[in-house]
ZAVOGU-338489 format. One record per residue (C-alpha): x, y, z negated. Coordinates in steps of 0.25 Angstrom, whole numbers, plus 5000, padded with zeros to 4 digits. Each point is the difference from the previous one (the first is absolute). Last residue first. Layout:
BEGIN
XYZ...
This chain:
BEGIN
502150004945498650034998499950155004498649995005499749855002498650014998499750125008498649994996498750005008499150115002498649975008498950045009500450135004499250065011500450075012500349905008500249884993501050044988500949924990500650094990501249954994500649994990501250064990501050085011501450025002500349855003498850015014501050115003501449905000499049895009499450105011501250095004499850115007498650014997498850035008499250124993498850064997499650134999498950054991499550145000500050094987500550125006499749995016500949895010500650115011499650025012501150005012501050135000500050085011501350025006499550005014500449865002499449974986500749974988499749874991499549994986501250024990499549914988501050014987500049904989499850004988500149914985501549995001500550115009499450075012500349865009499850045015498849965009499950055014498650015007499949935012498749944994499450114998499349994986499049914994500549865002501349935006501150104997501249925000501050004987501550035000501249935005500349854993500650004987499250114992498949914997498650104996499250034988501250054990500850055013498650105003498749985001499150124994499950085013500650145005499550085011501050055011500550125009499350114995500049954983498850034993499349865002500249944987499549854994499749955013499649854994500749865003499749875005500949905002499849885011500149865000499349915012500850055013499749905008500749885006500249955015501150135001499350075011500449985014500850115010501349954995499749874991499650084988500649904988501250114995499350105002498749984991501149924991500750144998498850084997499249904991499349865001499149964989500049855001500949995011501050034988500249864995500649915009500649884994499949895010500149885000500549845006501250095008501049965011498649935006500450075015499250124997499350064987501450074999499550105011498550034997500350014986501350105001499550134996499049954990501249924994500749885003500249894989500049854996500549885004499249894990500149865002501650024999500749854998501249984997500749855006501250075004499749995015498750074996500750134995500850005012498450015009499850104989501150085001499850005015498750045002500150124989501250065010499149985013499050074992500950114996500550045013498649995006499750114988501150095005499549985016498550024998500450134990501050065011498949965012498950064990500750144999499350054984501149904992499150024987499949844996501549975005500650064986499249924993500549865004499449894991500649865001499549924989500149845002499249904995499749934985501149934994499449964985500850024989500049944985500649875009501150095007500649925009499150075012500450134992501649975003499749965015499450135002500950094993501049945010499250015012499850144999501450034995500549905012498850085009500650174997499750104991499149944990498850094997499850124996500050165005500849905010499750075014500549915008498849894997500649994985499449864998499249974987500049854995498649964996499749984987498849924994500349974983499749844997499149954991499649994986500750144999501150044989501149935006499950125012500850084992501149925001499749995015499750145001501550034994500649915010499350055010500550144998501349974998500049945014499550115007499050025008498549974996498750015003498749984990498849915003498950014990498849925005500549874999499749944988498650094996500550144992500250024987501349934997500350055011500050154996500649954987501149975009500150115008500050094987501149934995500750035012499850135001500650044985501149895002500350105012500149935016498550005006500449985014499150095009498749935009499449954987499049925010498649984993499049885005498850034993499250124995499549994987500050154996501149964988500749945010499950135010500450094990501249924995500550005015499950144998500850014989501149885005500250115012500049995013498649925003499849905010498549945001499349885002499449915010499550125009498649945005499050135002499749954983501450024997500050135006498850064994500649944987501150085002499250125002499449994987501349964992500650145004501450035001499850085013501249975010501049924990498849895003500949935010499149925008500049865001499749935013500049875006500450005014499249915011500350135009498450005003499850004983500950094999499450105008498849974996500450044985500550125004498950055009499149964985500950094992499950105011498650005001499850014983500950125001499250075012498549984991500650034987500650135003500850004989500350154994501050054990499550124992500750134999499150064994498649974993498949955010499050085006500149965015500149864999498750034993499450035012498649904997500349964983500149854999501450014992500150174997499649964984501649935002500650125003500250094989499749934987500749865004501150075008500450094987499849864992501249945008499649855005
C-alpha cells in the first residue's frame, strides 16, 4: 500500500465518522452493499444452475476475489496476464486469460504462470492459429498440458475467431494438440453489455445464444468437446443465463455498479437488483465562484469514457458535475424556479460521488477504503493497478 495512505488514513480504521476525515479523493467500498451484491450474484447463479466466474478487470483486488470465490464463484476471468498474475500469486483458483497472450514476452510469462499455478487453474483463450502454435511450443515446458479455450468474436470481434469454420478450426487443431488441452468455448459480447432499451439488448443477446448453441451442437458433430461455454456480462447475466447456451458467466461490474450499469439494469420503474457499492469521495476545496464550488476529483480520480460523475452524498443531488481539469472538478448545484440557487456544499465539505464508469476509476486509484456507515473499518490494495 502507498505510504501517503499508510500515514494519512489508516489511524482513521475504527475511528466513529472517520469516513468523514479521510485524506482526498478517496475510493470508497460500502462493504455492507458490495458484499449483498456479490452474494445476489452468486444465488442467482446458483438458481440458473450456471457457474460463475467473475471478471476481476472490475477492482483488481485479491480481497474481493476471494469474497467471490467463497460466495461460490469457481474462479475468476482477468484481462490481462498481469492481473491474472495477481490473482495466482494471491491463491485464488480457476483463472480465465480472457485476451490471447500473443508476444514471446506474454507468452513466457503465461507459461511460468502455469508453472506456478495447480494443473488446470490457468486457462488462456485463443484465436488464431499462429498463436496456438506458438503456446504449444511454448507449452513443451510444462509437466502438463496448457488449458485454451477458442475465442469467438460474438459480432463484435475486439477478438476472437470471426466466424464457426475458424472456431471449429482452431478447435480441431488444439484438441490434436497433445502440449494443449481444448477447454470450452469463449463468446464474450461487450458491445451488448450497455444496450440501455432491454427489448433491443433481450433481442441482440438471443441472437447470440442461438449463435453460441449452434457452434457448439457442430462442434459435437466433429467429435470436439466444449465443457466450458463462457461469457455474458453484468448486463447480460439474466439473459444468457437462459436456454443453457452458456455453462458461466463473467460478470464483473455487479460488484460496484456505476452510472451507466445503474441504467442499464433498472427495469422501467424497478431498480437495477444491485447497489451502488463504490463511490469517490472528494473535498470542496474552493467556494468563491457564484455559480459553482470546486472539488479535488477530477480526470486523474475519475474515468472519462462514460459521462460524468453522479452526486450521491453531500450536496444536491441534481447538482451537475463537470470535469475542472485534472485534479478538479466543478459542482453547479441546482437553480431554483425562482432562480434561487439550492445550498451549496461549504469550504471543506466532503461530496461523494457515483462514477461514471466503475472499472477505468477504480485503475486511477491505489486502495480502497472499505466503509460501513460512517466508519472505516479497512483499506485494501488495488492489487492489479496498472498490471498489464
Amino acid at each position: 500500500m502507498p505510504q501517503a495512505l499508510q500515514q494519512v488514513n489508516t489511524p482513521l480504521i475504527g475511528v466513529p465518522g472517520g469516513r468523514h476525515l479521510l485524506d482526498t479523493p478517496a475510493l470508497l467500498i460500502d462493504l455492507p452493499a458490495m458484499t449483498r451484491n456479490i452474494e445476489r450474484m452468486a444465488a442467482f447463479a446458483r438458481s440458473r444452475g450456471v457457474n460463475l466466474r467473475p471478471h476481476v478487470k472490475t477492482h483488481k483486488s485479491v480481497e474481493i476475489a476471494r469474497r467471490q470465490v467463497a460466495a461460490g464463484a469457481i474462479g475468476v476471468s482477468c484481462v490481462t496476464l498481469g492481473e491474472a498474475e495477481v490473482m495466482v500469486q494471491g491463491g485464488i483458483p480457476g483463472v480465465l486469460i480472457t485476451s490471447p497472450a500473443v508476444t514471446p514476452s506474454k507468452i513466457a510469462r503465461l507459461i511460468r504462470l502455469a508453472q506456478q499455478a495447480r494443473p488446470g487453474d490457468v486457462m488462456v483463450v485463443v484465436d488464431n492459429p499462429q498463436n496456438l502454435a506458438d503456446l504449444a511450443r511454448a507449452a513443451s515446458e510444462l509437466t502438463h498440458p496448457l488449458d485454451v479455450l477458442v475465442d469467438y468474436g460474438a459480432g463484435y470481434n475486439r477478438t476472437g475467431a470471426a466466424t464457426q469454420a475458424k472456431v471449429l478450426e482452431l478447435a480441431a487443431l488444439a484438441a490434436a494438440e497433445p502440449r494443449l488441452r481444448l477447454r470450452g468455448l469463449q463468446a464474450y459480447a461487450g458491445n451488448l453489455q450497455h444496450i440501455v432499451a432491454r427489448e433491443e439488448r433481450s433481442a441482440a443477446a438471443a441472437g447470440l445464444r442461438e449463435t453460441v448453441a449452434g457452434i457448439v451442437a457442430a462442434a459435437r458433430r466433429q467429435g470436439l468437446n466444449f465443457d466450458i461455454v463462457t461469457g455474458a456480462g453484468t448486463g447480460t447475466h439474466d439473459l444468457d443465463s437462459q436456454e443453457n447456451a452458456f455453462t458461466e458467466l463473467q460478470a464483473g461490474s455487479y460488484v460496484f455498479m456505476d452510472a451507466e450499469y445503474s441504467r442499464v439494469l433498472a427495469d422501467g420503474d424497478q431498480p437495477s437488483p444491485f447497489e451502488t457499492s463504490l463511490f469517490v469521495q472528494t473535498a470542496v476545496v474552493s467556494t468563491n465562484a457564484a455559480d459553482w464550488v470546486t472539488v479535488d476529483g477530477g480526470t486523474k480520480c475519475f474515468s472519462t469514457d462514460s459521462g460524468v460523475p453522479l452526486v450521491a452524498k453531500g450536496a444536491d443531488a441534481a447538482s451537475r458535475y463537470a470535469f475542472f481539469g485534472d485534479e478538479h472538478g466543478k459542482l453547479m448545484p441546482p437553480t431554483g424556479s425562482q432562480g434561487s440557487q439550492a445550498q451549496r456544499p461549504a469550504l471543506g465539505s466532503r461530496v461523494e460521488f457515483v462514477t461514471p464508469h466503475c472499472d477505468p476509476t477504480v485503475n486511477l486509484h491505489d486502495a480502497y477504503h472499505v466503509v460501513e456507515g460512517g466508519t472505516l473499518v479497512a483499506i485494501w490494495p488495488v492489487d492489479a493497478r496498472g498490471r498489464r
